[in-house]
C-alpha positions as CSV (number, residue, x, y, z in Angstrom):
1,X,62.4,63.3,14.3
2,X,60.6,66.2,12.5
3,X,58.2,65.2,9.9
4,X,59.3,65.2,6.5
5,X,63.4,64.9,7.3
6,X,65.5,62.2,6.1
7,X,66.7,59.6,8.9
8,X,69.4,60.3,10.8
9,X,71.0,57.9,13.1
10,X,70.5,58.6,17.1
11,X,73.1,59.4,19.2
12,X,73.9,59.5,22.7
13,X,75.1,62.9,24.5
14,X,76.9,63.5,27.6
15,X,76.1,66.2,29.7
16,X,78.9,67.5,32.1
17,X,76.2,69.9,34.3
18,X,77.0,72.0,37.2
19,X,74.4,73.9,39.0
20,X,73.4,76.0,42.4
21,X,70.3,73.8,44.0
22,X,69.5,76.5,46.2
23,X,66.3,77.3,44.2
24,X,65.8,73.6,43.1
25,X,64.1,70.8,44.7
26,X,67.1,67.9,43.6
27,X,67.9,66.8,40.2
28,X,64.8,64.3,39.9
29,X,61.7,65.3,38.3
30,X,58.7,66.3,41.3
31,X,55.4,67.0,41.2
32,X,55.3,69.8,43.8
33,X,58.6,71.7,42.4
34,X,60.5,72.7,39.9
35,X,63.7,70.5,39.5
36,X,67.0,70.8,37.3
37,X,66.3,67.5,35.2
38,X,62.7,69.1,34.6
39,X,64.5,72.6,33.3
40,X,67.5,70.2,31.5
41,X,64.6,68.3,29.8
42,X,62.3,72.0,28.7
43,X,65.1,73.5,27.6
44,X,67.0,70.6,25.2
45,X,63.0,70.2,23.7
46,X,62.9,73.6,22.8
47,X,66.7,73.7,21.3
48,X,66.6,70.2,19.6
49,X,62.8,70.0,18.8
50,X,62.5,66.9,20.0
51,X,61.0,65.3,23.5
52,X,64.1,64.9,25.3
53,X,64.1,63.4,28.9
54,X,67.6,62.9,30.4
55,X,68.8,60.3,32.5
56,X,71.6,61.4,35.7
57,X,73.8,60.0,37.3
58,X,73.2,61.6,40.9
59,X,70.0,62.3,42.2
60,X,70.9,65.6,44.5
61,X,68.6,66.5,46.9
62,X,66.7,69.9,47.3
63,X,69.3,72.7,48.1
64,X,72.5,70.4,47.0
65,X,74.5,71.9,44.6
66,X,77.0,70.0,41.9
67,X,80.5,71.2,39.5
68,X,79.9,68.1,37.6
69,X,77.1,65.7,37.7
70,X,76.7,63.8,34.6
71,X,73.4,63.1,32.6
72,X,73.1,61.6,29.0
73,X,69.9,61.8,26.1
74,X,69.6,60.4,22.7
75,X,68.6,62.8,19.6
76,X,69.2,62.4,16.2
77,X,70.3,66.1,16.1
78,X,73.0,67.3,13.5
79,X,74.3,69.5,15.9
80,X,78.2,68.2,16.8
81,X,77.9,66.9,20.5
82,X,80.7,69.0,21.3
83,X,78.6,72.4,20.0
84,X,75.5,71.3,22.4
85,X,76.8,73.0,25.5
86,X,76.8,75.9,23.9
87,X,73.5,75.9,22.1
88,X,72.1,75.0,25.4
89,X,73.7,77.5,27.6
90,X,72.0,80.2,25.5
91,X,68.7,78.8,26.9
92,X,69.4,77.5,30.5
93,X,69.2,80.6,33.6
94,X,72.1,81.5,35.2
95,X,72.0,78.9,38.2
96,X,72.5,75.8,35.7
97,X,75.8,75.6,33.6
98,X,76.8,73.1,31.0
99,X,80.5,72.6,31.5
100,X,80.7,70.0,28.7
101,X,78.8,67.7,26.4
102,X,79.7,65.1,23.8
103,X,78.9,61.8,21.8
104,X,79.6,58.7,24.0
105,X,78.9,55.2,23.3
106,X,74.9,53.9,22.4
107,X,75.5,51.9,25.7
108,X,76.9,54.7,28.1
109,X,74.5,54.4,30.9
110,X,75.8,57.1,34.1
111,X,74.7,55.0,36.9
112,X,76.0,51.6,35.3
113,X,79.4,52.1,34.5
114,X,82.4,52.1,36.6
115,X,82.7,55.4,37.9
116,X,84.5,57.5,40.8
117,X,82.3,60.2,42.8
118,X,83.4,62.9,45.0
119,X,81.3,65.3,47.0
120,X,82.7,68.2,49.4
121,X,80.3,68.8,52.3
122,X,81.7,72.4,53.6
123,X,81.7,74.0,57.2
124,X,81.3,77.5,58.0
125,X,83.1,76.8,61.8
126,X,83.0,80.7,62.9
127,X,81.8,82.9,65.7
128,X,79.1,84.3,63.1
129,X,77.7,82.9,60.2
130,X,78.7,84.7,56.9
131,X,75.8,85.6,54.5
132,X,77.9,85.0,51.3
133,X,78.3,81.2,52.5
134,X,75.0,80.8,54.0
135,X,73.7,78.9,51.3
136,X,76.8,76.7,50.4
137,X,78.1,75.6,54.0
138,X,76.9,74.4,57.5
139,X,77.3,77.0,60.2
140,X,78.3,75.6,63.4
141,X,80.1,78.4,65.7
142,X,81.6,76.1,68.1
143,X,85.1,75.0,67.7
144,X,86.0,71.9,66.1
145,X,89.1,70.1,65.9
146,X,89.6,69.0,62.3
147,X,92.3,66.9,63.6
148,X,90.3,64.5,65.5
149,X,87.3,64.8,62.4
150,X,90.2,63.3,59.9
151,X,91.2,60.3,62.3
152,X,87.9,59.8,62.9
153,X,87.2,59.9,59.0
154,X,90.0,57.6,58.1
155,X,87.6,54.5,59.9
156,X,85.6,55.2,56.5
157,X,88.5,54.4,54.1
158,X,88.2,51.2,52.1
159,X,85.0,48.6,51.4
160,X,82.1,48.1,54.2
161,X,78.4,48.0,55.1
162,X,77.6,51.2,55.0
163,X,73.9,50.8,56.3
164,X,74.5,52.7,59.7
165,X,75.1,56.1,57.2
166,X,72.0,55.4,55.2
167,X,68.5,57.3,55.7
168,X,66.1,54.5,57.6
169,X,63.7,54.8,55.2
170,X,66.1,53.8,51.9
171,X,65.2,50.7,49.8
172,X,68.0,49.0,48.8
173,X,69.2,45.4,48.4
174,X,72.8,45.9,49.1
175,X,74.6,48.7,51.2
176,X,78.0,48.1,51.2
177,X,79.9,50.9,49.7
178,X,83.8,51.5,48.8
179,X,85.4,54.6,49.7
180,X,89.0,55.5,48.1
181,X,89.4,58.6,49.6
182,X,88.4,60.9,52.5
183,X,89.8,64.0,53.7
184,X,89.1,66.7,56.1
185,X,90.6,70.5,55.5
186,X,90.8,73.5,57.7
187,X,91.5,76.6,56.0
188,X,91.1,80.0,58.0
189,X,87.3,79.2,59.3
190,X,86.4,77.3,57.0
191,X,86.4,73.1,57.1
192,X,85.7,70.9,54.0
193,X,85.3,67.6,54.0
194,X,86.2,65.9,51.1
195,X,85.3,62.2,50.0
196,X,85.3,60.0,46.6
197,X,84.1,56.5,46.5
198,X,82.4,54.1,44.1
199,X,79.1,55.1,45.1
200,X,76.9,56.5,48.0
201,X,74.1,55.6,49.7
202,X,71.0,58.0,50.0
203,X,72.2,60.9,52.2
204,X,75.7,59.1,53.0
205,X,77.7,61.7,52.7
206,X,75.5,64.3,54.5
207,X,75.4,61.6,57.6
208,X,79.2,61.1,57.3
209,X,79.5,65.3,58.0
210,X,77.3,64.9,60.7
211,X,78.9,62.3,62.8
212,X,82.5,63.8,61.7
213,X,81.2,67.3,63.2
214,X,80.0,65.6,66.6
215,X,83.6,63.9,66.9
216,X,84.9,67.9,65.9
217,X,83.3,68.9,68.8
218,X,84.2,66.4,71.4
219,X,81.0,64.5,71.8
220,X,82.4,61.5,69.9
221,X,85.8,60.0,70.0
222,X,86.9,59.4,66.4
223,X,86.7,54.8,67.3
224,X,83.2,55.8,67.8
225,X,83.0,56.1,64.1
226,X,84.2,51.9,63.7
227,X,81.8,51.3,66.1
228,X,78.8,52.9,63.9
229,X,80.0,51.2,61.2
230,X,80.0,47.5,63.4
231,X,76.2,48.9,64.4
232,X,74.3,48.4,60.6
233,X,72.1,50.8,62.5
234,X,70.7,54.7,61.1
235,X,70.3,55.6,64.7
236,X,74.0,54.6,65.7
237,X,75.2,57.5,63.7
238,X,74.9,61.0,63.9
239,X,72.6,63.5,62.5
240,X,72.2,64.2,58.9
241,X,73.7,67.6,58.0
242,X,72.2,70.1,55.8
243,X,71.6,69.9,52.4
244,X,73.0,73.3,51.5
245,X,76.8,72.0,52.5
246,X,76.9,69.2,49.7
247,X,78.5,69.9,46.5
248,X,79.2,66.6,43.8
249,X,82.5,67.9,42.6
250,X,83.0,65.4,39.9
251,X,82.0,62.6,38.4
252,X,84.7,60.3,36.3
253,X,84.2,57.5,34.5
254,X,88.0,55.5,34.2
255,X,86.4,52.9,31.1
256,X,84.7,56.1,29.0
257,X,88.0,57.1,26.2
């Protein structure tokens, strides 16, 4: 609070934040690169006049790119939390977008509430890569049958130990993850795969499109994929795809009004 102003009571924002990671390394703050919670964090300071540090939901990677990942700050701004977004958009470069921002609850926290996440890994699956998608998709020019990637992918549906689609070197107590919702779509030469769930394990999703483009090109059968799961092994699965695939779509939270 500026010197010399009268109180005013703090408040919590929501920030509904899509951005292009390509020039990015993740969403969390590093000391060897620039970072979109480090250009969130300038930028709000130098709107709101305060030292603002926000708090994300996801933690993207370097390169990964996100429609809607969700981060919250307190200020005791008189700006309308709906009016932010705009204010802030005036200040942010072009690769980092505020879709929507507004007041929630003092105890809104975006990575302890209830929430649904869903990614989309996508696959450039052509004879030739295309440099418009080169930095959005994973170019893999043989063919693969999206067919036997969705049976495969349906092994993943519901509540289990996720541990075998976890980087080794991940520190956390408890690995079992629920997904609601996986699918795999083919159009022209292009193959997204699609997946929402209660929560991910580091690099889960990017694993996931690895193993389901080894069964897409034959060198799995899509059981294999219950059988990685029945492993609780990393090197039972297959290899971690490429960052620059990996879009967080959305982020929704059913117990925010």
């Amino acid at each position: 609070m500026q010197k010399g102003m009268p109180y005013l009571d703090m408040k919590r924002i929501m920030l509904r934040v899509a951005y292009d990671g390509t020039n990015y390394c993740g969403w969390q703050l590093q000391p060897n690169g620039i970072t979109v919670e480090e250009v969130l964090n300038r930028n709000l300071k130098a709107l709101l006049k305060e030292d603002i540090n926000v708090i994300g939901a996801s933690r993207t990677d370097s390169g990964v790119h996100a429609l809607g990942n969700v981060a919250i700050f307190d200020t005791d701004t008189r700006i309308p939390g709906d009016k932010i977004s705009y204010a802030l958009n005036q200040k942010l470069p072009g690769d980092i977008v505020i879709q929507e921002s507004r007041e929630v609850p003092a105890d809104f926290h975006p990575r302890r509430c209830n929430s649904i996440k869903t990614y989309r890994y996508t696959i450039q699956n052509s004879r030739f890569p295309l440099p418009t998608t080169r930095l959005y998709s994973y170019f893999v020019h043989y063919p693969l049958n999206e067919l036997l990637m969705q049976e495969a992918a349906a092994y993943l549906m519901g509540e289990h130990d996720f541990k075998s689609f976890c980087s080794a070197n991940t520190h956390v107590k408890d690995t079992v993850r629920r997904i609601y919702d996986i699918n795999v779509e083919k159009t022209d030469e292009r193959i997204d795969i699609i997946v929402s769930g209660n929560g991910f394990l580091y690099n889960m999703v990017r694993i996931i499109a690895g193993t389901l483009v080894r069964v897409g090109l034959g060198a799995y059968p899509p059981i294999k994929v219950q059988e990685i799961l029945n492993k609780k092994e990393r090197s039972a699965a297959g290899p971690k795809a490429p960052a620059e695939g990996l879009t967080l779509l959305k982020l929704e939270y059913p117990d925010l009004m």
